[in-house]
Every structure is written in C-alpha cells, then in structure tokens.
C-alpha positions in Angstrom: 9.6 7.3 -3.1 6.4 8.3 -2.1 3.4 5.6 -0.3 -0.3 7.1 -1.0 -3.5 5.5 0.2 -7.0 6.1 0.8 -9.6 4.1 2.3 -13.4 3.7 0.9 -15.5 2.4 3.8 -18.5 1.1 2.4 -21.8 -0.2 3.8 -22.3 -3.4 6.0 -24.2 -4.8 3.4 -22.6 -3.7 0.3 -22.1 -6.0 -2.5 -18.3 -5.8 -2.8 -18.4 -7.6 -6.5 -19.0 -3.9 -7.5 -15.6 -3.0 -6.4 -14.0 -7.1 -8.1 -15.8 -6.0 -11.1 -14.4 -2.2 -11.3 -11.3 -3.7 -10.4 -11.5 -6.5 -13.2 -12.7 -3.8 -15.9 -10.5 -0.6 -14.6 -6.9 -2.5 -12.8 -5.3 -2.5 -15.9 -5.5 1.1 -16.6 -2.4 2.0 -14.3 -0.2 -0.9 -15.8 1.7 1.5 -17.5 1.6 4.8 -15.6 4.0 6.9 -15.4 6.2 7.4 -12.2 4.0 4.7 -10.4 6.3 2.2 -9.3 2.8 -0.2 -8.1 -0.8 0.1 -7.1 -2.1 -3.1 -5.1 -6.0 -2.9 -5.0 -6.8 -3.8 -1.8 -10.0 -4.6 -0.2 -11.3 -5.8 3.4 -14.9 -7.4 3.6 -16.8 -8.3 6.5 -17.7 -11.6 5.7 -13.5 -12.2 6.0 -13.7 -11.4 9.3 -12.7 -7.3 8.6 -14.3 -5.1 10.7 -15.8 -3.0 7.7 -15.9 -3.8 3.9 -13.2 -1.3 2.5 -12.1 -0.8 -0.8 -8.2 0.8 -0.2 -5.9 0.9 -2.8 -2.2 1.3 -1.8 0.5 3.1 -4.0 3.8 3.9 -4.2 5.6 6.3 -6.3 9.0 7.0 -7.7 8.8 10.6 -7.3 5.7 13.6 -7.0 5.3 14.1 -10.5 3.5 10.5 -11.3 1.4 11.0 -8.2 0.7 14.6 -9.1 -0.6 13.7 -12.6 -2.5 10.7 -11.1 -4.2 12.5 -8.0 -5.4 15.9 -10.9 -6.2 13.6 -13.8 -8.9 12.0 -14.6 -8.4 8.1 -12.7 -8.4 9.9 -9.6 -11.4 11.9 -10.6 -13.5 8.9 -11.2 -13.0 8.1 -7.4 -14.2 11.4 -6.5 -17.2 11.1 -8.9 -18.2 7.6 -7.3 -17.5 7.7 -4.1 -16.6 11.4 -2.8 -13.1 12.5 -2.1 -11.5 10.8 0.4 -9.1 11.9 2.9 -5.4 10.7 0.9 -3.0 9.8 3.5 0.5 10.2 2.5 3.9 8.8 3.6 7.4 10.1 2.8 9.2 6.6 1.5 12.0 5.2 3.7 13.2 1.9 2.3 11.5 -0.1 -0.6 12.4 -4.3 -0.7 12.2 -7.2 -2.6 11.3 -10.5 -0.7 12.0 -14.0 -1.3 8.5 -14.4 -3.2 9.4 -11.5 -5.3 8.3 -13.6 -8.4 4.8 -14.8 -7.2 1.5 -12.5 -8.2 0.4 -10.9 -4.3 -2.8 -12.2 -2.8 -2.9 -10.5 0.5 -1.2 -7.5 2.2 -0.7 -5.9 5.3 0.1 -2.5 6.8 1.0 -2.0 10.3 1.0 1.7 11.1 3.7 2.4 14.2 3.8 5.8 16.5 7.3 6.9 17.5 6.9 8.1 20.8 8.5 11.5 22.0 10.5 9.8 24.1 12.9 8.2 21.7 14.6 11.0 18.8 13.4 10.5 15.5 16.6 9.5 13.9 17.2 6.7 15.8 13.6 5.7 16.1 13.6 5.4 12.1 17.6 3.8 12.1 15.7 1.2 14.1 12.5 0.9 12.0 15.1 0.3 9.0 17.0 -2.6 10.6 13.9 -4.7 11.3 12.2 -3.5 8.0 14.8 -4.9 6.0 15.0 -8.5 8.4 11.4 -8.5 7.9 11.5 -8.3 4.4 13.5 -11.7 4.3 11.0 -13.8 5.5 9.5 -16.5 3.6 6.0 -15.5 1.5 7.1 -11.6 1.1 6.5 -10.1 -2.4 7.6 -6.6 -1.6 7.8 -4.6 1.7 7.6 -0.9 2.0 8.3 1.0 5.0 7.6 4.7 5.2 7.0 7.7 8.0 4.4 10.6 8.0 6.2 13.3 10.0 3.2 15.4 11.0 2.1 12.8 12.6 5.3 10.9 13.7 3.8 7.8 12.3 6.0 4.8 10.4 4.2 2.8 8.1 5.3 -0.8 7.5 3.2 -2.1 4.3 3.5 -5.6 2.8 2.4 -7.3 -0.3 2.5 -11.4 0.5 2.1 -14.3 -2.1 -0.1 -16.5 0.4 -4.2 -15.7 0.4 -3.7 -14.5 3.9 -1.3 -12.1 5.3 0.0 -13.9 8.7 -2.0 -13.1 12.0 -0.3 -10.3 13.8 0.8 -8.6 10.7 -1.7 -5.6 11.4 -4.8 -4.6 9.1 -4.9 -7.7 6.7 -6.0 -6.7 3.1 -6.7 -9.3 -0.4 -4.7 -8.0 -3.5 -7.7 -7.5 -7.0 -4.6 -6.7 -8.8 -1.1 -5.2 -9.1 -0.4 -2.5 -11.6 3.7 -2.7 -11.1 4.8 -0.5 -14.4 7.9 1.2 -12.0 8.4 -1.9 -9.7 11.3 -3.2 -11.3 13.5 0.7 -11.4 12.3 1.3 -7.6 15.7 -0.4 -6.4 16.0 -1.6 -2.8 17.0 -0.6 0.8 17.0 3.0 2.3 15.7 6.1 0.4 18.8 8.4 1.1 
C-alpha cells in the first residue's frame, strides 16, 4: 500500500465552488481505476475555520503500478495544466483499517502527521504507532483509517476518513470529503502491511 497526497493552496478569496463543481463533474472518473484502492477529495476553506482554502486530495494505492499510471496519465496531467505541479508527498503504507462506520459515505477526514524522534529506534517507534493505530481505528464514527511512514523524513502519517460532517477536535488538520472513488477499497484487507 502506498498513501499519496498533494495540497492546492488557493487564494483567500477563492470561490471554492470551482473545486465542488470539478469535483461534482470529474470525482467519478477514478471510480474504477485501476490499482487505486480510494481517493477521498478533500478540501479546507477559510470560512470553516481552515487556515487556507485548500483543495487536497488523499489516495491510497494497492501497489506502484496504479499510482504510476495515474501520476503519467492524463488525470494527473489535468492538475498540472490547472493548477501547476505540486509537490506529491508520499508515504510507504503500514496498516490499512476498517472502522465501525465502515458502511456510512465519509464527510470529513483527518490526517495527523507524527515525527519519530532520534531518540527512540524506528522499529519500535512504528510497533507502537501500529498498536494505537489499530485501537484508534475502533472508535465510534471511523470509516477507514490509514497509517503510514515517510522514511526520509522519519515522519508517520495517521489519516482518517469519518462518517460525521466534522472530524473530532484534536484529530489534526480537519478536511470535508466531495467524494470517494473506492474501486480497490474492498481487496485492500486490514491490519499491518508485512
């Protein structure tokens, strides 16, 4: 498994129905693609309390070859041509789950972004990370959790798609869901990645 996002910061004043309405007329395109397990298309706007108004679409990916085809075809090429190319930050998966709201469409999301510190190994840093990712998964209102881990960076990645309008407070950067394209969500199975 693979997570994959960028982020689109946009203009204070931007209308974000621009990015609703390519959303509405463009989501469904990735319904069906291959070797995505789901795209949520996020946003943040400022008017929500958000800091900026962001369009930030989260993935994750069964293996390289879906993201491959996606990131040198053309979907990703009509980013570029809109908006420029953005920086695409990229996780190595660690453990994909299924919470109790697994049924319910997602409204909101939230991804908490963690730095191991040199002080504790890496190993038992992420043995750690897996424990309370998969207690945390549990709780009531989770669609799907994801946890991941950059290694260049020595970053985790705790990313979660919740079936209320609002992530809960403290859950890190808080995100709406336009839509879920899911066509791999059901073959992504659950807990640890090895």
């Amino acid at each position: 498994m693979h997570a994959m996002q960028y982020e689109i910061t946009l203009p204070a004043d931007y209308d974000m129905g621009i990015i609703r309405e390519r959303v509405a007329t463009r989501g469904h395109l990735l319904d069906d693609f291959p070797g995505l397990g789901l795209k949520a298309y996020l946003i943040r706007e400022r008017e929500a309390g958000s800091p900026v108004n962001q369009y930030a679409p989260f993935y994750l990916w069964s293996g390289h070859e879906g993201m491959n085809a996606f990131l040198w075809g053309p979907g990703f090429q009509g980013i570029v041509r809109d908006f420029g190319r953005p920086v695409v930050q990229h996780w190595t998966g660690l453990s994909y789950e299924e919470g109790p709201a697994s049924a319910s469409a997602p409204r909101a999301a939230s991804r908490r972004r963690i730095p191991l510190g040199e002080e504790v190994p890496p190993g038992e840093a992420v043995t750690d990370a897996l424990t309370r990712h998969a207690r945390e998964a549990r709780r009531d209102g989770v669609v799907a959790s994801a946890l991941a881990i950059d290694p260049r960076h020595w970053e985790l990645l705790s990313f979660t798609l919740w079936a209320d309008a609002e992530a809960p407070a403290g859950e890190g950067e808080r995100f709406r869901v336009l839509h879920l394209s899911a066509p791999g969500r059901k073959g992504m199975g659950t807990g640890r990645r090895w």
